[in-house]
Steps between C-alpha positions, in 0.01 A plus 500: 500500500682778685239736593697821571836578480500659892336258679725199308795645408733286638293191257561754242873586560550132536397438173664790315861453655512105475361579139789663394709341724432207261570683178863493539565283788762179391605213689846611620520892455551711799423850360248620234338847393147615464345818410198650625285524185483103559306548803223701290523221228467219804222689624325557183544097409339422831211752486405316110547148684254602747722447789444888619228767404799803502632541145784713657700542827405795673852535613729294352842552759299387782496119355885526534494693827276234661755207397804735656307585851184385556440119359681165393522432142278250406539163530571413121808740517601368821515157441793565181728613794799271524640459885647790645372766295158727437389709283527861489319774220787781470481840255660474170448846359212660406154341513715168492564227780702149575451220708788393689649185691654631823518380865354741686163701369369629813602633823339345797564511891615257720325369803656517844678798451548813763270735509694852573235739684578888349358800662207595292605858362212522197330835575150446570349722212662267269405182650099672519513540087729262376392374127535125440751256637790568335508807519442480865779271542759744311381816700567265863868362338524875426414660856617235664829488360508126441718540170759642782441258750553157276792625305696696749523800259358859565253547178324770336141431301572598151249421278172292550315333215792537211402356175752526207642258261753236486718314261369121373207548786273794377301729760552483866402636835698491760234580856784768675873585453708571793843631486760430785809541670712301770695651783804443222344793295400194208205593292219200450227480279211326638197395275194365735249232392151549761238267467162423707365207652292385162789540292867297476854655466596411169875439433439663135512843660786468697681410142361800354550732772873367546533503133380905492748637777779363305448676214508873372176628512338801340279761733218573440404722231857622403720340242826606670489472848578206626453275852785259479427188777804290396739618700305513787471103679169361441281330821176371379238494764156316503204505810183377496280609754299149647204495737492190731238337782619532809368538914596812636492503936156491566445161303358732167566380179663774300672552184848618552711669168901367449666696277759253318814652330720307290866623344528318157785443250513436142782353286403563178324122514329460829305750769639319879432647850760639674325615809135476640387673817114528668380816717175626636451853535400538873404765753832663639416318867489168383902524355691520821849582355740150494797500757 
């Protein structure tokens, strides 16, 4: 028996999602939807089998957050994956979601890649009380103008923590909005993905936050004003902030933070990587400037 839903949860989630994975899953299909009363029900049917003591998910989005950033799916789920493909768990409205075939479900780094040093600029009052990873991670891309830096573009912080709605996908968040121009006077929109090193870049929000700046969407609280992204080009933007081992000069072991930034496309199919760069924020005298 499952003793607690903290201290097991990923048993728990395991059981739940390949659960009603299995309810509609056929030999063959590539997409299918779910809603989210059939976690409760899942949950509910495991709790009377005695397979868990919790009657009811505390939270239920965090089963389908955990299988976009933070876990594999389980290995019942994985194994129906043909060659090629993986799946994905994407919106579909309101309280409603879809498993997906596609090629690419998460963003990862690649090894051997240079590691750009960057003049640390993050004031040191932030650094002192930052809150959490991520948001750690967007306040550094922020002071540190790293949105500038990897896309060549001079950028402006517009929003941080947006959530709204969107067509066929439901509720969203997108982590920060920048808007930009280029020294052509072209106006960008630029939605950024941030994640921490116990999380994974999921390629799910780079379809949703793609997907929001090309439509019309409504400000908040007023039915006639109006932010209109589609005209603007879209760059989608994801970092992850990793911690790594390494031996600094006097033969210490130390943990040294890479902050990984990827461009990303999508075609109205697929998520693909147009771009990936790695930098370390560093003390100004250890950036001599390149001839």
């Amino acid at each position: 028996m499952i003793h607690d839903e903290a201290g097991s949860a990923g048993k728990l989630y395991s059981l739940i999602i390949e659960a009603v994975f299995k309810r509609h899953y056929r030999r063959g299909i590539a997409e299918f939807a779910f809603n989210r009363e059939e976690l409760v029900e899942v949950a509910l049917a495991l709790y009377e089998k005695n397979l868990t003591n919790q009657p009811r998910l505390k939270n239920l989005g965090d089963v389908i957050y955990a299988y976009r950033h933070r876990r594999p799916l389980p290995d019942g789920i994985l194994h129906t994956q043909p060659e090629g493909r993986a799946w994905m768990i994407l919106g579909a409205g309101d309280g409603a979601y879809r498993f997906r075939l596609v090629k690419l479900t998460h963003i990862e780094r690649s090894p051997g890649r240079t590691v750009i040093p960057i003049p640390d600029a993050t004031p040191e009052i932030v650094a002192k009380y930052k809150l959490g990873d991520e948001q750690a991670l967007l306040a550094k891309i922020r002071y540190n103008r790293l949105v500038d830096i990897f896309l060549g573009l001079t950028t402006y912080s517009l929003q941080n923590h947006l959530r709204t709605k969107i067509p066929n996908y439901g509720q969203i968040e997108i982590d920060e909005l920048y808007v930009g121009v280029d020294k052509d006077g072209r106006h960008y929109v630029i939605p950024v993905q941030a994640k921490g090193p116990k999380d994974r870049l999921g390629a799910i929000q780079t379809i949703q936050d793609i997907l929001y700046c090309g439509a019309i969407q409504p400000v908040a609280n007023s039915v006639k004003a109006r932010t209109d992204f589609s005209k603007l080009k879209c760059r989608a933007v994801s970092a992850q902030l990793f911690r790594d081992d390494a031996i600094n000069k006097d033969g210490k072991r130390v943990k040294v933070e890479t902050i990984v930034m990827f461009e990303l496309k999508f075609d109205g199919d697929e998520v693909m990587i147009e771009d990936e760069r790695h930098y370390q924020l560093v003390p100004a005298d250890q950036t001599p400037p390149k001839p």
